[in-house]
C-alpha positions as CSV (number, residue, x, y, z in Angstrom):
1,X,-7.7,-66.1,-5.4
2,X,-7.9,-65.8,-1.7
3,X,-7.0,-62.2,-0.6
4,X,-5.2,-60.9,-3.5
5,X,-5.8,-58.2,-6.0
6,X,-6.9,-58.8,-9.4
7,X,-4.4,-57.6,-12.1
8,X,-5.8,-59.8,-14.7
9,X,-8.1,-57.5,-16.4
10,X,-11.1,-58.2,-14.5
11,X,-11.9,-54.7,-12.9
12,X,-14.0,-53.7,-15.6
13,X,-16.3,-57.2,-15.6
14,X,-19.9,-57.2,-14.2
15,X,-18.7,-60.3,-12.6
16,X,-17.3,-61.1,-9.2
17,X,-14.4,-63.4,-9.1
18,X,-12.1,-65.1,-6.7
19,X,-12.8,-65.9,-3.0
20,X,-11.7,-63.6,0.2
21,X,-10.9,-64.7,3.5
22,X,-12.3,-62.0,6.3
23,X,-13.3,-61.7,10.0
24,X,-16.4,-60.6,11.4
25,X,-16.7,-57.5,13.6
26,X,-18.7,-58.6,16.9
27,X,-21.6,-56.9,15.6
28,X,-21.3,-59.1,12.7
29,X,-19.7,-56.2,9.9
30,X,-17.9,-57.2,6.7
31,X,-15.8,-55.4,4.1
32,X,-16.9,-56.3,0.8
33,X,-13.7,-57.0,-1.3
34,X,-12.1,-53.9,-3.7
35,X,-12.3,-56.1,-6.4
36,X,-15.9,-56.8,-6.1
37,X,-16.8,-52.6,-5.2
38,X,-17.5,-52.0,-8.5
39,X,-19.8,-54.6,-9.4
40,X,-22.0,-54.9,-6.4
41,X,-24.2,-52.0,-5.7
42,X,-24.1,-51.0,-1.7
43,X,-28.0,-52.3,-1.5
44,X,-27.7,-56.3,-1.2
45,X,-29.6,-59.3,-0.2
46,X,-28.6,-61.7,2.0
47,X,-30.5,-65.2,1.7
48,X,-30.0,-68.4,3.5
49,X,-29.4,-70.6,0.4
50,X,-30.5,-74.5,0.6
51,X,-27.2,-75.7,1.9
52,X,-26.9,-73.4,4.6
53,X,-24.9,-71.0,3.3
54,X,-25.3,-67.5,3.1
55,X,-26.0,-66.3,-0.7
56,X,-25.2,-62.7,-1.4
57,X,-27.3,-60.7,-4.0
58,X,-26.5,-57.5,-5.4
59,X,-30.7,-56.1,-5.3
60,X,-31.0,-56.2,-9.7
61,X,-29.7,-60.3,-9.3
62,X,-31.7,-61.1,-6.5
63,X,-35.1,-59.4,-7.7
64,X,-34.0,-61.4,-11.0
65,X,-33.9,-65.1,-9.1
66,X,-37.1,-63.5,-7.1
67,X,-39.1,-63.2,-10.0
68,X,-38.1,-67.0,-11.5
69,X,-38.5,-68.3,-7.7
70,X,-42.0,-67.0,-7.7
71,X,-43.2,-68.0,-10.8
72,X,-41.8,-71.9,-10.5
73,X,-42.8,-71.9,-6.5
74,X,-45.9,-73.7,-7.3
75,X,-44.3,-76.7,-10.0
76,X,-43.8,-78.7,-7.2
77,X,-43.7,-79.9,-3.5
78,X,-39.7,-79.2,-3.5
79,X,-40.2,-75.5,-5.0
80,X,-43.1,-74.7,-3.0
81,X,-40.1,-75.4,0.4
82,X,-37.1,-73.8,-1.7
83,X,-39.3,-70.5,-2.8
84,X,-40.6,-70.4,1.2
85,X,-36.9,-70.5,2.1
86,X,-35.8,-68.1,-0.5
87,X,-38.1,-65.9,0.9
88,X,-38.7,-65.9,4.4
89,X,-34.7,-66.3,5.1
90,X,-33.8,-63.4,3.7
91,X,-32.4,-59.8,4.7
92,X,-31.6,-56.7,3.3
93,X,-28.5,-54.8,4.0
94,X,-26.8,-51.5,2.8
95,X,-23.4,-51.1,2.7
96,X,-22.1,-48.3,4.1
97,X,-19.2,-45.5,2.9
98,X,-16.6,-47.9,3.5
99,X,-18.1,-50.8,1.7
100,X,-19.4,-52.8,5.0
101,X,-21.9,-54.1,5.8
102,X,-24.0,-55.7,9.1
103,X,-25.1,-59.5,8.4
104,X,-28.0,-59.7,10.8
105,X,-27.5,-62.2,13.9
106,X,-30.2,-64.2,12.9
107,X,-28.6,-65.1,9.3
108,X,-25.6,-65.4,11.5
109,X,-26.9,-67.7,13.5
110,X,-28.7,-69.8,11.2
111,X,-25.5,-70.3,8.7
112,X,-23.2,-71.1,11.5
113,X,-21.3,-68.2,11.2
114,X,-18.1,-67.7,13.5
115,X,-15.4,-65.1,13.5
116,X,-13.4,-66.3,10.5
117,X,-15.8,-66.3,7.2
118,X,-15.2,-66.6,3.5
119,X,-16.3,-64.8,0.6
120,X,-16.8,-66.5,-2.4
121,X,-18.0,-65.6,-5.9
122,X,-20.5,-67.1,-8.0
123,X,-20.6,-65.0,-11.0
124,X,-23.4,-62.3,-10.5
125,X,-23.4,-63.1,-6.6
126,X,-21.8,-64.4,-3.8
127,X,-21.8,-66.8,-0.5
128,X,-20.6,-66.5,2.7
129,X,-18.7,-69.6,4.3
130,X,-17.8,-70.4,7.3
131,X,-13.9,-70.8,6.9
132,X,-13.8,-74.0,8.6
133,X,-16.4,-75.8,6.6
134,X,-15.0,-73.9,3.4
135,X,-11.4,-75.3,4.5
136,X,-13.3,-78.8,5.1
137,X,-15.6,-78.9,1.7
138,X,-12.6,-77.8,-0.9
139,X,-9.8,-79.4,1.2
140,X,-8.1,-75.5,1.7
């Protein structure tokens, strides 16, 4: 559901669902969805996930994956670089009284974010696309 409201019962979920089309403000601000208002807190994590897409955490989710990340960061070569990643590529923002938020130039930069993003839902958290690769990867 790109941009349009949920009347199927959802509101009430601890899930997100669906997937929002936005624009960035020049400083990089976002509105976080209605429909996702009352499941994410306004303290979040952003994280550079593996594939180069932005991974949003409300903070209970993230500190959840933080804990599992850190325990299983020494299992192997591959989740020694994933936990390092996880951790050093990661920022915390607060959402403000309007539900938006500031996604730091540097996460900008490092998921090749433009003007034209996409919010997506994973469940208990989110990514951010860039619309163009979003369009390109699921043919939209």
């Amino acid at each position: 559901m790109i941009g349009k409201k949920q009347t199927d019962g959802t509101k009430n979920t601890k899930w997100l669902f669906g997937s929002y089309r936005r624009k960035l403000g020049t400083d990089g601000r976002v509105a976080i969805p209605k429909a996702w208002q009352h499941v994410l807190a306004k303290d979040l994590v952003l994280s550079l996930g593996p594939d180069g897409i932005l991974e949003l955490y409300p903070i209970a989710e993230w500190d959840k994956t933080a804990r599992k990340m850190n325990r299983e960061q020494y299992r192997d070569d591959r989740s020694l670089k994933m936990a390092r990643k996880f951790f050093s590529l990661r920022e915390p923002v607060r959402a403000d009284g309007q539900w938006r938020f500031v996604i730091p130039r540097s996460l900008r930069k490092d998921a090749k974010l433009g003007r034209e993003i996409v919010l997506v839902s994973l469940g208990s958290r989110a990514e951010i696309w860039p619309a163009a690769r979003w369009g390109k990867e699921f043919r939209i």
